[in-house]
C-alpha positions as CSV (number, residue, x, y, z in Angstrom):
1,X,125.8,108.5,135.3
2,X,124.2,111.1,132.9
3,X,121.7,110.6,130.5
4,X,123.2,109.6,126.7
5,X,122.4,112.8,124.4
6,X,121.8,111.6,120.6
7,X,120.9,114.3,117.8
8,X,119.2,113.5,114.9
9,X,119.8,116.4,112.9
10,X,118.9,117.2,109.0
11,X,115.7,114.8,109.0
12,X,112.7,114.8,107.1
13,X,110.3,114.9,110.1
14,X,107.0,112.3,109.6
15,X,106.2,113.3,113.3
16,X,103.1,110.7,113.8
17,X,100.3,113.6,114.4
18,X,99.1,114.0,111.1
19,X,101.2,117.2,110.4
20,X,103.1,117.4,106.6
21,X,106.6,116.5,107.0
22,X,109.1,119.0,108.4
23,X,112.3,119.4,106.7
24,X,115.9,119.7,107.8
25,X,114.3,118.7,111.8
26,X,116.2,117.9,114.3
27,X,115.4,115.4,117.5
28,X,117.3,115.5,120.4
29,X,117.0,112.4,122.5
30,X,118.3,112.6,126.2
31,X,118.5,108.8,127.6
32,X,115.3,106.5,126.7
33,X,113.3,109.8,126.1
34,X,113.0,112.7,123.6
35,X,113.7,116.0,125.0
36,X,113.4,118.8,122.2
37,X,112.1,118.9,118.7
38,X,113.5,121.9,116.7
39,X,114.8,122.8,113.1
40,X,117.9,123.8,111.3
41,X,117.4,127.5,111.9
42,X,117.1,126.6,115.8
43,X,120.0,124.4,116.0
44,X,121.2,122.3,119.3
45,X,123.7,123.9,120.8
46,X,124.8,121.3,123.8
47,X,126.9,118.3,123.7
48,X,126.0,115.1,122.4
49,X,127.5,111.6,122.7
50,X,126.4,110.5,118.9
51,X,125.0,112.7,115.9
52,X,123.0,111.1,113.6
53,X,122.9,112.7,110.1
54,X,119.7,112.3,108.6
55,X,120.4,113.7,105.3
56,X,118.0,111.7,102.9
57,X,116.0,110.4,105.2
58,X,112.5,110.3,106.9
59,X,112.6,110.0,110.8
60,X,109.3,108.4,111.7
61,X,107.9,107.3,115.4
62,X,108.6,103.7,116.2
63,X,105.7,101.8,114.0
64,X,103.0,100.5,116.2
65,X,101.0,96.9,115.5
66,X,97.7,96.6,116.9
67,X,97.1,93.0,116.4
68,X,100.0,89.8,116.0
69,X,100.1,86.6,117.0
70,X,103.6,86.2,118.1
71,X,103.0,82.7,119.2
72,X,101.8,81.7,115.8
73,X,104.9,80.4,114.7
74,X,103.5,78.5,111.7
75,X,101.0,79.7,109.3
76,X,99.0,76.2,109.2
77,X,97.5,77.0,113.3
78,X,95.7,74.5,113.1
79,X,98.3,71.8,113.0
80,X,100.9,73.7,115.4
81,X,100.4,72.3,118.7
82,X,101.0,69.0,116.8
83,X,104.3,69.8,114.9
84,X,105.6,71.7,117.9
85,X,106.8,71.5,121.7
86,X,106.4,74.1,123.8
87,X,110.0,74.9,124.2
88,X,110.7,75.0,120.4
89,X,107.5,77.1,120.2
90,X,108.7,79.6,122.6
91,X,112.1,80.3,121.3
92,X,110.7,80.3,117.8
93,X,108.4,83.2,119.2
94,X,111.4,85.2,120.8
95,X,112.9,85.0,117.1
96,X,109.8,86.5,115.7
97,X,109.8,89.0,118.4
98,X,113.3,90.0,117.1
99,X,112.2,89.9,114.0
100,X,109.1,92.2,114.3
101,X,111.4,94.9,116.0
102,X,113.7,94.9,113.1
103,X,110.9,95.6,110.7
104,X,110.3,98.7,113.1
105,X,107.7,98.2,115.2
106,X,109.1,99.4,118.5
107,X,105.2,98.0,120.3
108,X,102.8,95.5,119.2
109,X,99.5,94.5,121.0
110,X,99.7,90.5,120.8
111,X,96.0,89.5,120.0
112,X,95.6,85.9,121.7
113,X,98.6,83.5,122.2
114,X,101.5,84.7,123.9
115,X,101.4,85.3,127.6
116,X,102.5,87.7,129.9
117,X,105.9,86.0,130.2
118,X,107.0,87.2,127.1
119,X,106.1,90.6,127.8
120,X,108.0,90.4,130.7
121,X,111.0,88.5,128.9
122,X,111.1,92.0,126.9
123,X,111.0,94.3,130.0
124,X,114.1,92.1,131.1
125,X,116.0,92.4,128.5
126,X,116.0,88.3,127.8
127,X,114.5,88.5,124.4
128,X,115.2,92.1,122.5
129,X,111.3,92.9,120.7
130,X,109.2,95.4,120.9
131,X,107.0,96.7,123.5
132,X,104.4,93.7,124.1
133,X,101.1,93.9,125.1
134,X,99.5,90.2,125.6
135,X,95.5,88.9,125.0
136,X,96.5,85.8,127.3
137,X,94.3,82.6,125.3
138,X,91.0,84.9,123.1
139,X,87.3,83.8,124.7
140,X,85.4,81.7,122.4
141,X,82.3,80.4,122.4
142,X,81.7,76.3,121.7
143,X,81.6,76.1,117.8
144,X,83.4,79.3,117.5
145,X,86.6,81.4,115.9
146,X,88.5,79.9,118.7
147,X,86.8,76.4,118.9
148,X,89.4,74.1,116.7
149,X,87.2,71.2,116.5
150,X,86.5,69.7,112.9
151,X,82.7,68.5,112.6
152,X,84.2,65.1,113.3
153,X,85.6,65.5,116.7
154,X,83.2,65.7,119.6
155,X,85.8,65.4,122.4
156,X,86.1,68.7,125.1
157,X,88.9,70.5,123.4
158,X,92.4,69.7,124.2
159,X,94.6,72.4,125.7
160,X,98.4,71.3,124.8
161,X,100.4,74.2,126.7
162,X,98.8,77.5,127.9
163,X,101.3,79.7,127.7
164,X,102.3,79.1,123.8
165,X,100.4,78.6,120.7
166,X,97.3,79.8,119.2
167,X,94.8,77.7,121.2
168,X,91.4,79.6,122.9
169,X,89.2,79.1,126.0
170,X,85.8,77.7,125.2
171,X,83.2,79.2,127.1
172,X,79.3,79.6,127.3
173,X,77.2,81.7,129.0
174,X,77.5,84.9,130.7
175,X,79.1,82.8,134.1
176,X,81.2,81.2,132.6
177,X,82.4,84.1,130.1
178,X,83.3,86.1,133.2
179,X,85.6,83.1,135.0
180,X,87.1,83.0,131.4
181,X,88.0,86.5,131.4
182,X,89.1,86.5,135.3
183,X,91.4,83.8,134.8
184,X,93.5,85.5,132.1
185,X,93.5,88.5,133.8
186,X,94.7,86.2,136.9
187,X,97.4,85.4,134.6
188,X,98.9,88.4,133.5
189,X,96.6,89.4,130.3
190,X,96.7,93.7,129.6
191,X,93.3,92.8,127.9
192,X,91.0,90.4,126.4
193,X,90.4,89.0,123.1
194,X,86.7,87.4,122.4
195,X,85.7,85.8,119.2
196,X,82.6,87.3,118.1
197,X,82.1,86.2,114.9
198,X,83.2,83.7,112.8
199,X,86.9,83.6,110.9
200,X,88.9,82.5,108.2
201,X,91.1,80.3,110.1
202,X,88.2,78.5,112.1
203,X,86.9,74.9,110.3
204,X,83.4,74.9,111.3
205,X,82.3,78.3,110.9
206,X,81.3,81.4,108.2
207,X,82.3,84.6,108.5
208,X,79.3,86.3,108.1
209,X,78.2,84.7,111.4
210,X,77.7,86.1,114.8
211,X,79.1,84.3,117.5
212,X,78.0,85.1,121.4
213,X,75.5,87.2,122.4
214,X,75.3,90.5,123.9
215,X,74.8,89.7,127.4
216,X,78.1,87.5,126.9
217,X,80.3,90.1,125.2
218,X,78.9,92.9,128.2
219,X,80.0,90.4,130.6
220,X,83.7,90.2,129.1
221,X,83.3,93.7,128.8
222,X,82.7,94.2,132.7
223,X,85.4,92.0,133.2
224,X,87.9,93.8,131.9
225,X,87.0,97.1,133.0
226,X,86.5,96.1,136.5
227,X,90.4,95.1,136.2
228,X,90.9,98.8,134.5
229,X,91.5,97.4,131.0
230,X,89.3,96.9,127.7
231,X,88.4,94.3,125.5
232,X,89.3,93.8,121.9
233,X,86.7,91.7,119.5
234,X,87.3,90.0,116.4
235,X,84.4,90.5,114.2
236,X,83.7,90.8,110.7
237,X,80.1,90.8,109.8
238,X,77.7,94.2,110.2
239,X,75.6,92.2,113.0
240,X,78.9,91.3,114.8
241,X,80.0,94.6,114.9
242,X,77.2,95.8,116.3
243,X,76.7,93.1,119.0
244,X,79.9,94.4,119.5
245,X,78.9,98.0,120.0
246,X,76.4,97.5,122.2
247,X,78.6,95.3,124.8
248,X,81.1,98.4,125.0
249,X,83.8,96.9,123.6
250,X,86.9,99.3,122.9
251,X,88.4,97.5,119.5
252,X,86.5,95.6,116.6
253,X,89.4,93.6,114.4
254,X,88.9,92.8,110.9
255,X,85.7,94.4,110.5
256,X,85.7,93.3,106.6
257,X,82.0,93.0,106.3
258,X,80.8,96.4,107.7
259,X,78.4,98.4,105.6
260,X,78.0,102.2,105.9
261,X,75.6,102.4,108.7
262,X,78.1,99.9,110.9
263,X,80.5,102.2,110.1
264,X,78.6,105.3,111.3
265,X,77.6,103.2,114.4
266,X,81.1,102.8,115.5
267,X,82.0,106.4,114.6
268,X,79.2,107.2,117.0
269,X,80.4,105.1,119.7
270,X,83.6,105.8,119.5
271,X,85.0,102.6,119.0
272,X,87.8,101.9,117.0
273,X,88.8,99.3,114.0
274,X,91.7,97.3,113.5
275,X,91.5,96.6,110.1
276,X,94.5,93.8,109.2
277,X,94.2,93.7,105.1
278,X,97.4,91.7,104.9
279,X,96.8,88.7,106.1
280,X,94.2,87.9,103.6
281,X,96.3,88.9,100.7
282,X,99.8,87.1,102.3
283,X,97.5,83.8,102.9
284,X,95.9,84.0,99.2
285,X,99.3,84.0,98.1
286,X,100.8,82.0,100.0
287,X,98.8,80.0,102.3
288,X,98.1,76.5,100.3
289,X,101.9,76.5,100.1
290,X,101.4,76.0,103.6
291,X,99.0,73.7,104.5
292,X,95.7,75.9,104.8
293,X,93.1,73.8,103.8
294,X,91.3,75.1,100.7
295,X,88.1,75.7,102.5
296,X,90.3,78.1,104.6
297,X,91.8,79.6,101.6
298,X,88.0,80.6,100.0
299,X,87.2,82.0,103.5
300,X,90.2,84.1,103.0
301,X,89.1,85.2,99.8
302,X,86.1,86.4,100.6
303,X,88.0,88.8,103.0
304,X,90.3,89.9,101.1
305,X,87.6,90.9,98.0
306,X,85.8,92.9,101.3
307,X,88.6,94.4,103.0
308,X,89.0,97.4,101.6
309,X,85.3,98.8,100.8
310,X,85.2,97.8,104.8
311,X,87.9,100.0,105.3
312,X,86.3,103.0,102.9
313,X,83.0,103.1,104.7
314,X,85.7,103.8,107.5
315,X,86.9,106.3,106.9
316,X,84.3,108.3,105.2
317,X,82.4,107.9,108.6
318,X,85.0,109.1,110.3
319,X,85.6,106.1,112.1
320,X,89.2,105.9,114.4
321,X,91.1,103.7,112.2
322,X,94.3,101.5,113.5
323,X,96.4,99.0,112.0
324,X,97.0,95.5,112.2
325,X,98.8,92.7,110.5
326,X,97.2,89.2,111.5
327,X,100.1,87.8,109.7
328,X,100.8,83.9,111.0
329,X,104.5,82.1,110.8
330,X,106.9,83.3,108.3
331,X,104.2,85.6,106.7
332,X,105.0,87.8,110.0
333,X,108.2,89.4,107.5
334,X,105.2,91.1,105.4
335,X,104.0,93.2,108.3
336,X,105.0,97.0,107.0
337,X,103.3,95.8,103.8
338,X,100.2,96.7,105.8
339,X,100.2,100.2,105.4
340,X,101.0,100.1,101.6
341,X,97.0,98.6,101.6
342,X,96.1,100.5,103.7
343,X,97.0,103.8,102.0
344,X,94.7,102.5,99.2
345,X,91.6,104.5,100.9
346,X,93.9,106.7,104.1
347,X,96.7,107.4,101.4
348,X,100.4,107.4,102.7
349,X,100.4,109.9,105.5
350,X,96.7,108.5,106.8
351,X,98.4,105.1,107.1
352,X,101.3,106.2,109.3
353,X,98.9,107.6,111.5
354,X,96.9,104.7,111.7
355,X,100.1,102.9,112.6
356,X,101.7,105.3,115.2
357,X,98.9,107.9,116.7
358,X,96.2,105.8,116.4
359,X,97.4,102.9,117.5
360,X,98.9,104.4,120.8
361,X,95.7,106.2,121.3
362,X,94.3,102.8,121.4
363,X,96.3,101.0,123.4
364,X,95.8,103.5,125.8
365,X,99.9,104.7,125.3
366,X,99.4,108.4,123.4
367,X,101.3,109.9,126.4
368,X,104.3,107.9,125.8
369,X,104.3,106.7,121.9
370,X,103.2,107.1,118.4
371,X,104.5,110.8,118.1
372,X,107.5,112.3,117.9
373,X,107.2,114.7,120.6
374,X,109.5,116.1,123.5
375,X,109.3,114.1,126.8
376,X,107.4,110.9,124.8
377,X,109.8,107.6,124.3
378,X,112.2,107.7,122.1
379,X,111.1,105.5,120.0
380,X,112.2,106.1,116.4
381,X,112.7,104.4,112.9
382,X,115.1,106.4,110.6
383,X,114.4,104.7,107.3
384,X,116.9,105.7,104.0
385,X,114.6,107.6,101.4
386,X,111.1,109.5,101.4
387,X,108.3,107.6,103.1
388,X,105.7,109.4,102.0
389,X,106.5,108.9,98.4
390,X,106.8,105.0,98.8
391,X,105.9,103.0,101.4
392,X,107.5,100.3,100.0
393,X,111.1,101.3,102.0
394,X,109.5,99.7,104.7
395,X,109.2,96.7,104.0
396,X,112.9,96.5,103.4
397,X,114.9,95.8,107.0
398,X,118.1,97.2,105.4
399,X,117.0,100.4,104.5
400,X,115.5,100.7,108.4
401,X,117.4,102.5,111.7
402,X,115.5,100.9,114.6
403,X,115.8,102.7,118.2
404,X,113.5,101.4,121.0
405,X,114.2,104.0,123.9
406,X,116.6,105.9,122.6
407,X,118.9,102.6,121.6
408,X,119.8,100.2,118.7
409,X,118.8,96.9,119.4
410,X,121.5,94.5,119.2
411,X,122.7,93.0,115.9
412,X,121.0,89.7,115.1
């Protein structure tokens, strides 16, 4: 059976590359991939099964998400495992997957607490998300980001279902970092996730900490390259950052502490930052409302008064910049508002990029997605109204046209 031809015809072209918008474009998709990129006065002349008019609208690549947590089904982690059983847990992840598509993010690199079986429920056609790249459990020391002890429990900690929920493995020391990392490769991980600083979230820990050492990242580090992938580190102090530099890690998230020379240090290197400015402001808002404990909620405050002068010395450095959300439970429907803070220091079209060519580029997919480019997936978001003058359309569903390989998902 022959490849389905769809035109887009008539678009305002945000292509994913950085280029100004192209008016009156037209995109010729030929089965799950796009074939030819061309303009009014070149017009496709062959058959097509479906036309899309595009009058009044920006075509955009699918939008990319560097770092969710599509197992964090409730914003209070903490308290998850307790409210929730495994099986109510992972069909209220497939929902969020569904939901996260809808928003327009066509892939989404999962940054510690779904497993490879949802990435594989995807592929299959079972659940209907996006792309999904898993973490597997994030690596954290004892006392750490991932450690969910309070101060009053001394007890090894619990591990209430591997494959769903937001809970870490604890390890120390360089041996037993490495089985750590092994055993979610073993499992199906596309990278790692280590905790290398402390976090918001976290009860017994400051942000400004650091949180294992060098030898211990590099040996994550080794890990993962041995098995031909990377690992990603959440980090938000300077020193954290550059512990993280030196181990050779490929992503630093958060990164809300950095000062100028950090920043310079990881345009040097190469290494990029997932910045994820939304969670903080979503959980100031929102999070007591929740259940976040108010020691949490200061935490999250002091982020969110740093995030973006993090993200400035960023950019000025030169630094490659992607985008995350962070977003927990039913703060996951604020993901596109993202780029709105983001554009604060990248400005609209800077944004995109950090959400489409970036992104891929970090996830190691720029020869499949994040531009709109003949023979890449066709992976599209047709979104009513100009983008580039308000970011704001896309944090409206309705005014969004998902297509994931060339198709509309399926009605919810």
């Amino acid at each position: 059976m022959p490849d389905t031809i769809t035109v887009f015809t008539n678009a305002t072209l945000v292509d994913g590359t950085g280029a100004q918008p192209r008016e009156h474009a037209t995109v010729v998709v030929k089965g799950d991939r796009i074939a030819e990129v061309t303009s009014a006065d070149r017009p496709y002349r062959g058959q097509a099964a479906e036309t899309v008019d595009c009058t009044g609208r920006t075509l955009l690549p699918g939008l990319i998400d560097a770092h969710v947590h599509a197992a964090a089904i409730d914003v209070n982690i903490l308290e998850q495992h307790r409210a929730y059983p495994p099986s109510l847990a992972a069909l209220h992840t497939a929902r969020l997957l569904t939901q996260t598509l809808a928003q327009g993010f066509t892939t989404v690199r999962d940054a510690g607490g779904a497993d490879r079986g949802f990435a594989d429920a995807v592929e299959e056609g079972l659940v209907h998300g996006p792309r999904l790249l898993v973490s597997g459990a994030p690596v954290s020391q004892t006392g750490g980001h991932g450690d969910p002890r309070r101060r009053t429990e001394h007890a090894a900690p619990a591990v209430y279902c591997p494959a769903v929920g937001m809970r870490s493995v604890v390890a120390d020391g360089v041996d037993e970092v490495r089985k750590a990392v092994r055993e979610q490769l073993r499992t199906g991980a596309h990278q790692i996730k280590v905790m290398a600083s402390g976090g918001a979230m976290s009860p017994t820990d400051e942000l400004d900490t650091t949180q294992y050492s060098v030898d211990e990242l590099r040996a994550a580090v080794d890990e993962a390259s041995a098995a031909g992938t990377y690992v990603l580190a959440h980090a938000y102090s300077a020193a954290a950052v550059r512990n993280c530099i030196a181990a050779g890690v490929r992503s630093v998230e958060h990164g809300n502490l950095i000062d100028a020379g950090t920043a310079r240090a990881l345009a040097e290197a190469g290494t990029f930052l997932v910045p994820t400015l939304v969670t903080y402001d979503a959980l100031a808002r929102e999070g007591a409302d929740y259940g976040v404990p108010a020691a949490n909620i200061a935490k999250i405050n002091e982020a969110r008064e740093q995030g973006l002068a993090g993200l400035r010395h960023a950019a000025e450095a030169g630094v490659r910049i992607g985008s995350g959300s962070d977003l927990l439970g039913p703060l996951q429907v604020h993901k596109a508002r993202e780029l709105n803070l983001k554009a604060k220091v990248l400005g609209p079209l800077g944004a995109l990029v950090a959400a489409t060519r970036t992104n891929a580029e970090l996830l190691g997919l720029a020869d499949e997605i994040g531009t709109i480019e003949a023979g890449k997936a066709a992976d599209l978001l047709l979104v009513d109204g100009d983008v580039l003058a308000d970011l704001g359309l896309l944090t409206d569903p309705a005014k969004l046209e998902v297509f994931k390989g060339g198709r509309r998902p399926p009605a919810r």
